[in-house]
N, C-alpha and C positions, 0 to 999 in steps of 0.2 A: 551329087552324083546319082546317077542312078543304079541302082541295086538289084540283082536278081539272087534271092536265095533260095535253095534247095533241102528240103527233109521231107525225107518219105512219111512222118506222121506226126501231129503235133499233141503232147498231153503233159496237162500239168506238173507231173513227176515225175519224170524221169531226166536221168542227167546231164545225155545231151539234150534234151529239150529244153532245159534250165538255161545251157551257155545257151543256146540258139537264142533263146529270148532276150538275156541280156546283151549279149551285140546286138540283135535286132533293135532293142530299145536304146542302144548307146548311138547307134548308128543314126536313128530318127528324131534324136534330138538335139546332133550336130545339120541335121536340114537333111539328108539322104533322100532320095526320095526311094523308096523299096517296095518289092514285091515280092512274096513268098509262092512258092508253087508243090504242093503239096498233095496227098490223097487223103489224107483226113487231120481236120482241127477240133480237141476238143478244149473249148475256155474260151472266156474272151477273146475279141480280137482286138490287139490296142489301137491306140484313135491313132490316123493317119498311114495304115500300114494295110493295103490291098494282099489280100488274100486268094488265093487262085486254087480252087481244088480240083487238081487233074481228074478226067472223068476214065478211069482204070476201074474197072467190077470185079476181075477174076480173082480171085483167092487165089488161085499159084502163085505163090511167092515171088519163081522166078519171071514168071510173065510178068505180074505187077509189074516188078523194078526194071523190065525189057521195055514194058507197055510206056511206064512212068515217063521213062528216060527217054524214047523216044517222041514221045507227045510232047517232051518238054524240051528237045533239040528243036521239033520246028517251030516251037512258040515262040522261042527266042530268036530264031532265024527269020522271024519276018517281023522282027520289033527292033526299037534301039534298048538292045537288055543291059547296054553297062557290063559292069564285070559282075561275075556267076560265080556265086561262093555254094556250096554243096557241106551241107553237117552230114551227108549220106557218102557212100563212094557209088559217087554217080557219073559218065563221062564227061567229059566235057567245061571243065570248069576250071574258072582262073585260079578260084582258092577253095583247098579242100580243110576245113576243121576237123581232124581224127580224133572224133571222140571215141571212135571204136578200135577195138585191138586189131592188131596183123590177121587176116583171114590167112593166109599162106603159112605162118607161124602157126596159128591152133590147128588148121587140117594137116599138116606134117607131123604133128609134136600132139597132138590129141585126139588124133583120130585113127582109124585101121586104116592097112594099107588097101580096102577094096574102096574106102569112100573117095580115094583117087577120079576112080574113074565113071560118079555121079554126075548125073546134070548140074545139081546142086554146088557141086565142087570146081565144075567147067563154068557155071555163071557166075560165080562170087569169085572165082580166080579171075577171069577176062574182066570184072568191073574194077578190078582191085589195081589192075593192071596196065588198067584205063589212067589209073590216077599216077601209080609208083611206077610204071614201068620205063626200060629204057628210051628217050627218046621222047617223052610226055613234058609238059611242060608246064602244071599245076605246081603252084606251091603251096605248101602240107605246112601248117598248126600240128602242133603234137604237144601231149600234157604231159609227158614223163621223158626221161632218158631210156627207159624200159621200150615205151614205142620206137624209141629211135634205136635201138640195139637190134628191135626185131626186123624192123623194115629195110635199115641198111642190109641185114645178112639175108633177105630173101631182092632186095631188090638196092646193090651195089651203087646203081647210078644214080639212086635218089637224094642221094647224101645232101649236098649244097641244096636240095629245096625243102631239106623240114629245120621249122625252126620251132624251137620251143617257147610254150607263151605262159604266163605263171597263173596260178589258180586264180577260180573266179566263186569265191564264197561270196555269199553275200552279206554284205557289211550289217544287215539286220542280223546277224547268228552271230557276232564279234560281243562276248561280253566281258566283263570288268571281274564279275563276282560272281557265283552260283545261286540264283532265285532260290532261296530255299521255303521264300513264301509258295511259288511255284512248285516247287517238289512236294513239299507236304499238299497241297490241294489234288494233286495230280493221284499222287497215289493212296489219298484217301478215296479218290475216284476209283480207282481201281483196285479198291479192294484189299490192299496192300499192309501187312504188318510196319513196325516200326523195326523190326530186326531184317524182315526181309530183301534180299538180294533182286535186285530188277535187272535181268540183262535185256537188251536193246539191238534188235538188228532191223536197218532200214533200208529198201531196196527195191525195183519192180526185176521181176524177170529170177521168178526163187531159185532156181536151180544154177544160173549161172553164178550166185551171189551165194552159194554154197549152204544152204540152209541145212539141207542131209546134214552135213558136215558138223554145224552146229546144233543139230540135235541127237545128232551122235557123242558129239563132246559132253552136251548137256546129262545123259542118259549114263555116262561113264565118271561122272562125279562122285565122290565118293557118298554115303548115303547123309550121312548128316549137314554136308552141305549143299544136298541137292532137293534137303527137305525144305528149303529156306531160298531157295530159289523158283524165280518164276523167268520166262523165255519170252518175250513183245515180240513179235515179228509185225511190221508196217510195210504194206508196197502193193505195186498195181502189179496183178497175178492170180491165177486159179492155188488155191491150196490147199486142192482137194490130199493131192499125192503127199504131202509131206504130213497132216495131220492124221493119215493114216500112217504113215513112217511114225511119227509119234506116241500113238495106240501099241506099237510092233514092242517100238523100246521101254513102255510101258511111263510114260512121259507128259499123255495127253494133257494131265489135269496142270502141268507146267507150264505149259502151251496157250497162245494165245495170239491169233490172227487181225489186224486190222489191215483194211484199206486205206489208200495212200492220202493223205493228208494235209492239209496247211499250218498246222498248232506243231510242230516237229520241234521247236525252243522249248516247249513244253514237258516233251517225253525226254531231251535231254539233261535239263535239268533234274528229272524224277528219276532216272534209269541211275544204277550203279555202274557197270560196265557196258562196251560196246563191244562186239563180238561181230567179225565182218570177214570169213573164210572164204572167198570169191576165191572162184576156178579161174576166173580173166578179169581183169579190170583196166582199163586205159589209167583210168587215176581215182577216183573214189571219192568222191567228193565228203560223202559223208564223213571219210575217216574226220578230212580234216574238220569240218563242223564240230563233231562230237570233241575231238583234243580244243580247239577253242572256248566250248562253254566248260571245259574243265571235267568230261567223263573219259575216261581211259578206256584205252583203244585195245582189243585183241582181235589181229589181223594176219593177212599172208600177201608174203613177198610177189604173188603175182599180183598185184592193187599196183597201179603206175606210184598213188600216193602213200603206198607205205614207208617211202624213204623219210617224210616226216614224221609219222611215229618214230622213228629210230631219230631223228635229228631232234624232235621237240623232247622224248626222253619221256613221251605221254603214254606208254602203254607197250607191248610187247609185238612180234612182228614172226611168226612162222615160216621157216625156211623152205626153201626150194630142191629140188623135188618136195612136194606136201606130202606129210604123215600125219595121217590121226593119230598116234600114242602123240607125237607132240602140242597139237592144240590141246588134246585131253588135259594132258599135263600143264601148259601155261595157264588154262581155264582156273584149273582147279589151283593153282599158286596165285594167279591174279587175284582169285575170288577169297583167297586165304591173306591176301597182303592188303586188300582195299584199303584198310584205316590207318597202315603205316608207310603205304610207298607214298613217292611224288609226284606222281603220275598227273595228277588232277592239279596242281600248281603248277607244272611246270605246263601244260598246256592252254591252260587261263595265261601264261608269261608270255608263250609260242604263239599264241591270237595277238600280240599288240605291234604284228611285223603288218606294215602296212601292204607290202607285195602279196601276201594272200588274197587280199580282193579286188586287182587291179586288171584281171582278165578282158573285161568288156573293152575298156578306154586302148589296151595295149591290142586286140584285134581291131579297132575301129581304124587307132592310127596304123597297122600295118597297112587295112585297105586301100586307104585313102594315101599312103607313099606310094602301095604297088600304082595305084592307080595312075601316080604322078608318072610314074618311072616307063610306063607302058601308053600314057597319051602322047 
């Protein structure tokens, strides 16, 4: 078949970019033939997969994705494009993958009532609307039941076109045992006592992935366990704002910034906990990575994946509406139970369900039925 897909930017780590690739690659080595059309790639480009980078310059956001979407209506209008999958909410497309949460849910539900009536809020509604509204006839991938709670109450009629597709970890992050040749190398690298505590938070885009949050927790420990602990933050992002948040709470020397990376089996095997306070999350891939190599998980119920922390029994999960006294608190009883709960067994158990990493093969065959069902 022929393939046309859609993301407004391609980079090695981040989480929709991660499914983007694995369909992409599942897709091309059942014969697909495919084209990406995009405004920026950074990484390889895999062998046999034409790459198209829309020529859009302006930095408005909203122009881009006006600019984007419309350069890439007529591209496909004077080609045979096949069907048009979109990892963006962009118009126009046979199959939309919602890696991102409800736009209509976070600007109702998180924001003032005056960002109503922003450009910002007028263009990300009418794309949004493009895709869910009544009368559209895209069908919507979705990673959680969480997206699907949000989208049916802001847009009723979408119901019969979102279907849920199951994680897509990758089978390289599935292990047996905890490297603990690995952990001890790791954080003799970094410096690291043999008593002390390593939390782990991995992520691009700090502020939606709650970092404040987590270094507020971190700063609210009590004193002798927060002498023995140290804070890894990993991800593609400025962190200028938060490492000064961290100076404020008087935390800095806890603290510790890296960019985003390929060795991540690495720091999960080294890290003690995982600590993942996200304001919004479609699903979180990471949670589940980290409950599979056997680190415990402490999270919030906005994460599409935190229902497997509660199902695998790997780690604790922060209610809804968020309270910081409450992560403070599970932080500091996590951090107090390491070496007696089960958390870390019973996640290494929760890795050997095969459905965790069968997301590429299960969007490739949807395509190729819709495809059947619509030639």
């Amino acid at each position: 078949m022929q393939l046309s897909f859609l993301i407004y930017s391609y980079f090695p780590f981040g989480g929709l970019q991660r499914d983007f690739l694995r369909v992409v690659l599942e897709c091309l080595s059942r014969g697909h033939d495919i084209t990406v059309y995009t405004l920026s790639w950074d990484g390889e480009i895999p062998e046999g997969l034409t790459v198209v980078i829309v020529p859009v310059t302006t930095r408005n956001r909203i122009k881009r994705n006006e600019a984007f979407s419309a350069w890439v209506q007529t591209a496909l209008s004077n080609q045979d494009a096949g069907l048009v999958i979109g990892f963006n909410k962009v118009p126009h497309c046979d199959i939309y993958f919602a890696a991102d949460p409800c736009f209509m849910e976070k600007a109702m539900e998180q924001r003032g009532f005056y960002y109503r009536f922003t450009p910002r809020f007028r263009h990300f509604r009418r794309f949004e609307e493009a895709v869910f509204g009544a009368g559209q006839k895209t069908e919507v991938l979705i990673l959680s039941e969480q997206q699907r709670r949000a989208f049916e109450r802001y847009y009723p009629d979408c119901s019969k076109r979102l279907h849920q597709v199951p994680p897509g970890v990758s089978l390289d992050r599935r292990v047996d045992n905890i490297d603990l040749k690995a952990r001890e190398e790791l954080r003799r690298e970094l410096g690291m006592k043999e008593e002390s505590r390593l939390i782990l938070q991995i992520g691009s885009g700090f502020r939606v992935k709650g970092v404040d949050r987590s270094l507020r927790a971190i700063a609210a420990l009590p004193g002798d366990v927060l002498e023995k602990c140290h804070y890894l933050l990993i991800g593609k992002d400025k962190p200028d704002r938060f490492l000064r948040l961290a100076e404020r709470l008087n935390i800095a020397k806890q603290f510790t910034v890296l960019q985003g990376r390929d060795d991540i089996p690495r720091f999960l095997a080294a890290a003690d906990l995982m600590l993942h306070p996200a304001y919004s999350e479609s699903a979180g891939y990471v949670l589940l990575e980290a409950t599979i190599a056997g680190l415990p998980v402490l999270t919030t119920a906005s994460c599409g994946y935190a229902f497997h922390i509660k199902k695998a029994q790997s780690g604790l999960v922060c209610d809804e509406p968020f309270d910081q006294r409450q992560l403070n608190d599970n932080l500091t009883q996590m951090l107090n139970e390491l070496d007696t709960a089960s958390w870390s067994a019973d996640g290494l158990q929760y890795g050997k369900r095969d459905e965790l990493y069968s997301q590429a093969a299960f969007v490739s065959d949807f395509i190729e039925n819709f495809s059947a069902r619509v030639a």
